[in-house]
C-alpha positions in Angstrom: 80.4 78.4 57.4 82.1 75.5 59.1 81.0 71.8 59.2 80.5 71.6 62.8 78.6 74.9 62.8 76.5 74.2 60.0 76.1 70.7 61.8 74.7 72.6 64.8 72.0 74.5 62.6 70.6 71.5 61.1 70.5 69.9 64.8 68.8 73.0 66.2 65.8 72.6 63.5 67.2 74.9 60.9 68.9 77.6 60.1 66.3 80.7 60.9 65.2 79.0 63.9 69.0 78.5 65.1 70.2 82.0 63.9 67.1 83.5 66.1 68.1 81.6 69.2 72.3 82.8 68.4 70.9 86.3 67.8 69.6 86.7 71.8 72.7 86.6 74.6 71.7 83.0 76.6 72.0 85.7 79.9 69.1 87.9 78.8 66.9 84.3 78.4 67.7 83.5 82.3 68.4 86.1 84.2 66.5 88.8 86.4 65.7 92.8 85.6 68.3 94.7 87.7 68.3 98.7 88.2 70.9 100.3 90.1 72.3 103.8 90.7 76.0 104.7 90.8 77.0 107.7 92.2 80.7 109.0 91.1 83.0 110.7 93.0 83.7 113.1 90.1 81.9 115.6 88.2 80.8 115.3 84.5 82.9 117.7 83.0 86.0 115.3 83.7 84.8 113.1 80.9 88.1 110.9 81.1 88.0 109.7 85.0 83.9 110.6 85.7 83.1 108.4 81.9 84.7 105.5 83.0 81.4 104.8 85.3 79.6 105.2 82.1 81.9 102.8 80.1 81.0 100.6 83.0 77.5 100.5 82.9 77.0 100.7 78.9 79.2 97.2 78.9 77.4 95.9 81.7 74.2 96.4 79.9 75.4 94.9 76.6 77.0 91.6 78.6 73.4 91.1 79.9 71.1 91.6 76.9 69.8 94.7 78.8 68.9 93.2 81.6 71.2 94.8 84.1 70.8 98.7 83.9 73.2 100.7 86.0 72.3 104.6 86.3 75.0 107.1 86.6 75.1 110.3 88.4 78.0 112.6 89.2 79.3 113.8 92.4 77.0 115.3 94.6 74.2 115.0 92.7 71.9 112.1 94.8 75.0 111.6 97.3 77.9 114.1 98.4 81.5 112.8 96.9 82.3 112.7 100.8 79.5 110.5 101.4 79.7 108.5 98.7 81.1 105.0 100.4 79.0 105.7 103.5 75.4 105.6 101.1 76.9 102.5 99.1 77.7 100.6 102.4 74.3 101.9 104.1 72.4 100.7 100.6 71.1 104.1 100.4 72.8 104.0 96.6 73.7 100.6 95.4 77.8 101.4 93.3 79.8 104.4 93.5 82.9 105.2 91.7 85.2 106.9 93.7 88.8 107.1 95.1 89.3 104.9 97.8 92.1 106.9 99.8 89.6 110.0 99.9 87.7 107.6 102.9 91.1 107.0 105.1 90.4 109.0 107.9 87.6 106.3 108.7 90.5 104.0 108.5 93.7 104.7 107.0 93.9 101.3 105.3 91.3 102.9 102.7 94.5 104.5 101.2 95.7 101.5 99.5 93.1 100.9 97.4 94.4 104.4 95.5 97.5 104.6 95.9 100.0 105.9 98.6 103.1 107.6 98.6 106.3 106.0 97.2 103.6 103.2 95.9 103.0 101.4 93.0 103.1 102.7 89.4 100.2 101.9 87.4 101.0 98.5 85.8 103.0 97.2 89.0 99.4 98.4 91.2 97.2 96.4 88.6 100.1 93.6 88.9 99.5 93.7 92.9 96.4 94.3 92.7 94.7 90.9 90.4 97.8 88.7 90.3 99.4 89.7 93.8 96.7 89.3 96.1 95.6 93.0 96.5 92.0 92.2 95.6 91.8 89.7 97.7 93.2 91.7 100.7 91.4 94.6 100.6 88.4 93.2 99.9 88.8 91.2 103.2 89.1 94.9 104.6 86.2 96.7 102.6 84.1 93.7 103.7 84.0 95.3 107.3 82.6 98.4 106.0 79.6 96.2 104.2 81.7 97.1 100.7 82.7 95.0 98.0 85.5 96.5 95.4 86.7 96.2 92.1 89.3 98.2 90.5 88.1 100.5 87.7 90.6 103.2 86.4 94.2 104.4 87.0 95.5 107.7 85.3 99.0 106.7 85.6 101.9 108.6 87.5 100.3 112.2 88.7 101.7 115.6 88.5 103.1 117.3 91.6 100.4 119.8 91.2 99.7 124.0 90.6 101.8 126.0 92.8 101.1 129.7 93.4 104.8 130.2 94.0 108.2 128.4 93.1 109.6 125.8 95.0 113.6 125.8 95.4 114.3 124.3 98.7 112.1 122.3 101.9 112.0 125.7 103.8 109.8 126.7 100.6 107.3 124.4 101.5 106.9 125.8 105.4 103.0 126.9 105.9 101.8 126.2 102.1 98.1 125.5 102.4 97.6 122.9 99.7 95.1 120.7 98.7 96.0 117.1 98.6 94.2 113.9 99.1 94.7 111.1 101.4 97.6 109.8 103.3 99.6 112.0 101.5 98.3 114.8 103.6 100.0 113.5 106.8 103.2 113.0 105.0 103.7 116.5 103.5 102.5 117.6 106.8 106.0 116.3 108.1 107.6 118.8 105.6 105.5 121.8 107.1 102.8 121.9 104.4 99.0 122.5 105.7 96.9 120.1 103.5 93.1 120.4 103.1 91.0 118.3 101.6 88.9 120.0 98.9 86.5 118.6 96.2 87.7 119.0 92.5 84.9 121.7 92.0 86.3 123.8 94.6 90.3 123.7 94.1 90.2 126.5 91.4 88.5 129.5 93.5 90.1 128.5 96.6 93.5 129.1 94.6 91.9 132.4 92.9 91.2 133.6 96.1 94.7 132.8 98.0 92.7 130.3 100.5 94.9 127.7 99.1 98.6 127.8 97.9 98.8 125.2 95.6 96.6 122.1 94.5 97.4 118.5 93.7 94.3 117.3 91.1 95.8 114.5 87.9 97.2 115.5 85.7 97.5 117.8 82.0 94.6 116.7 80.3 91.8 117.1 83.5 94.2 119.7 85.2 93.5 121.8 81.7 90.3 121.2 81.8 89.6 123.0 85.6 92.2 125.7 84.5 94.4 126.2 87.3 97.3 127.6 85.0 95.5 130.6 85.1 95.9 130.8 89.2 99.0 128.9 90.3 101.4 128.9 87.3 104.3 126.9 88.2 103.3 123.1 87.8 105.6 120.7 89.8 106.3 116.7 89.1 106.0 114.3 89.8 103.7 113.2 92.1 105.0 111.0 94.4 102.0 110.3 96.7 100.5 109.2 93.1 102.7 106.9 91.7 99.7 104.6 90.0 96.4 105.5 91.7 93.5 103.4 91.4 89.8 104.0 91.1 87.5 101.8 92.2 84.0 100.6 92.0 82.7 99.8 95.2 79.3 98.2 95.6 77.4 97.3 98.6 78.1 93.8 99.9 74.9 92.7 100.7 73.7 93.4 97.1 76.7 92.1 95.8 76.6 88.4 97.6 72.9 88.7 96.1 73.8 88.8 92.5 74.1 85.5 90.3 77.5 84.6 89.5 76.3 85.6 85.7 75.9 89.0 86.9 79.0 89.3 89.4 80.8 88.1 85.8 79.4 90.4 84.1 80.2 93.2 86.5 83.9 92.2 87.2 84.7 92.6 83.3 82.9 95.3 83.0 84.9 96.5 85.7 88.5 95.0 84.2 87.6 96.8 80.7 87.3 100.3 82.8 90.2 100.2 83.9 92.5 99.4 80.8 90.2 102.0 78.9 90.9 105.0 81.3 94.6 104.3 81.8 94.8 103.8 77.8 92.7 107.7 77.6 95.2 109.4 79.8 98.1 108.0 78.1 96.5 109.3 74.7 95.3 112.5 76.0 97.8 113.6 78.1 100.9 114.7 75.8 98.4 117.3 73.6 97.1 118.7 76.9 101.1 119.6 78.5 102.0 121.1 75.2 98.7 123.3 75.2 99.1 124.0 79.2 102.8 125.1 78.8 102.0 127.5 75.7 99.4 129.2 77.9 102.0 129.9 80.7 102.3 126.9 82.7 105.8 126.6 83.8 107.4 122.9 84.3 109.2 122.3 87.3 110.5 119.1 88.5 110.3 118.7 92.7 114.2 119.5 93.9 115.7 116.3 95.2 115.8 117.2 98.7 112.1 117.5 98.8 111.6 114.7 97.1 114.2 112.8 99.5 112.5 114.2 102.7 109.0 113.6 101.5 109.9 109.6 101.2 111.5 109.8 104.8 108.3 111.2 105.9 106.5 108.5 104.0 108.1 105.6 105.8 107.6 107.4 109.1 104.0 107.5 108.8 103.9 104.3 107.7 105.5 102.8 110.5 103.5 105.3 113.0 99.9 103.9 111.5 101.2 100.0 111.2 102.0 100.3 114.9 98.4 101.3 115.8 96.4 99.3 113.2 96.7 96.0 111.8 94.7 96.0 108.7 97.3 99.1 107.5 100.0 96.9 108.4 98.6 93.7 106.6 98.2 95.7 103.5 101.6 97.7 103.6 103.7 94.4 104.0 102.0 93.0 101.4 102.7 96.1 98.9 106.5 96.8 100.2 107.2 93.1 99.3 105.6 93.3 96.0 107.1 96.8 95.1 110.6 95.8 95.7 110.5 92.5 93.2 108.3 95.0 90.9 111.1 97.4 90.6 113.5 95.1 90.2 112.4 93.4 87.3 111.2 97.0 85.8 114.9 98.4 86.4 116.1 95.5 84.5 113.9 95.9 81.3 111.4 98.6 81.8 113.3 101.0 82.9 116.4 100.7 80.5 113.8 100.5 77.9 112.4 103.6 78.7 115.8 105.7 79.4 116.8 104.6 75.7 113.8 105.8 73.9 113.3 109.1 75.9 116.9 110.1 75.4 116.3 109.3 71.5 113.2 111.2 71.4 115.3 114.2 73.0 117.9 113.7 69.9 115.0 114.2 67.5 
């Protein structure tokens, strides 16, 4: 024991007296009882995106000396995965955790707040999003929809998704009914693919049952898990329209401005420690889960170039299409184009070259 702390003991009339006041957090001695449900946008089984809304509340609750209880449900069980930013800007439910890109047909500046095609990678999109201004900026924009966000997951670079049949060329993808999510829908649409948007719980029978050609979900270690190998065997990378996506706690603005700065604190770390502890999961998990998917018949493609190469003509053209209609979309875009391009630039100098040297080691054994 120090000087100075056993100095504060004796000041504090003792040592048991001291230790007892210590042992209690000085939050839980001043702050109010808090309940609130959460309402994912995923279902339990994906333990690795749908727990980090668990990780959440379990810190939140220790930060606060139990004070600030935060109930979890999964998707669709008190509010449909559709619905699920609606109810929390309504203050039907008071958090979700969700994908923000899965709301941009109400406005497709929701799509930054995941990810969009030919984006961000996961550390340049957490770089953006608390050191660049991105929080800043889309909160100004989830503020008009009574929402208040904070980021709270990535999974890193997705996979291209389960095809039903091989892709060699773009006449390959003319009439493929896929499932894909967000803005990435209306760029693929450029290349002749039909998206659909279609909950996690229903991608696998719609692919059993030829409804669907192929399906975009994460990547190995949930993609496993929801067994589409068995269905669609050829599994395509990467996925472009997924470069870093984000997932993000959103909670209702109203009952957010009412919280003390203790609790919004509390809730913003919470938040922070999410999102490093999914990203760190599917970095962990994801290497066992490819080698298990390819020795049950997956079969590893990579995108040809000239898909890849229309696909990010596409992107820009729907970019520029939505910026001229809708300046919140534009805002946001300028602010990640400008962003990306010094992000790359420093990662192609040391990231990048990094990277190359290690992977074309680990190929030499």
């Amino acid at each position: 024991m120090t000087l100075k702390r056993r100095n504060f003991l004796k000041a504090a009339g003792g040592g048991a007296a001291a230790a007892a006041v210590l042992a209690a957090p000085a939050i839980a001695q001043t702050q109010p009882k808090v309940a609130w449900r959460l309402t994912s946008g995923f279902p339990r089984s994906l333990d690795t995106i749908y727990g980090a809304a668990e990780v959440f509340a379990e810190h939140v609750k220790a930060m606060s000396g139990g004070n600030f209880e935060i109930q979890v449900f999964p998707a669709g069980e008190i509010v449909p995965n559709p619905q699920a930013v609606e109810a929390v800007g309504t203050n039907t439910v008071e958090m979700a955790h969700t994908c923000s890109y899965y709301y941009w047909g109400i406005d497709p500046t929701f799509a930054f707040g995941t990810a969009i095609p030919f984006g961000l990678n996961a550390r340049l999109m957490n770089s953006w999003l608390y050191e660049g201004g991105g929080n800043e900026l889309l909160n100004a924009f989830y503020a008009k929809h009574n929402l208040y966000g904070m980021p709270g997951g990535n999974t890193g670079v997705q996979m291209g998704g389960w095809w039903r049949n091989e892709i060699n060329s773009l006449d390959d993808l003319k009439g493929v009914k896929m499932r894909i999510a967000g803005i990435a829908g209306k760029v693929v649409e450029k290349l002749g693919v039909v998206p659909q948007q279609i909950p996690g719980g229903d991608i696998y029978p719609a692919l059993e049952r030829g409804t669907i050609d192929a399906a975009e979900w994460v990547g190995p270690y949930d993609d496993e898990k929801l067994g589409f190998y068995k269905v669609a065997p050829y599994y395509y990378y990467p996925g472009f329209w997924e470069g870093g996506p984000c997932v993000h706690f959103f909670v209702n603005l109203e009952k957010w401005n009412g919280l003390t700065p203790e609790y919004q604190a509390i809730l913003t770390n919470a938040a922070a420690y999410a999102n490093t502890d999914m990203m760190a999961k599917y970095d962990a998990r994801n290497p066992t889960a490819l080698r298990s998917l390819i020795a049950g018949g997956a079969k590893l493609k990579q995108f040809p170039a000239e898909v890849i190469d229309a696909a990010y003509l596409a992107a820009n053209e729907v970019y520029d299409e939505i910026a001229n209609e809708n300046a919140d979309f534009k805002t946001v875009l300028d602010s990640v184009k400008a962003f990306r391009n010094d992000g790359y630039l420093w990662n192609q100098v040391a990231e990048f070259t990094y990277d190359s040297f290690m992977i074309r080691n680990r190929a030499k054994g």
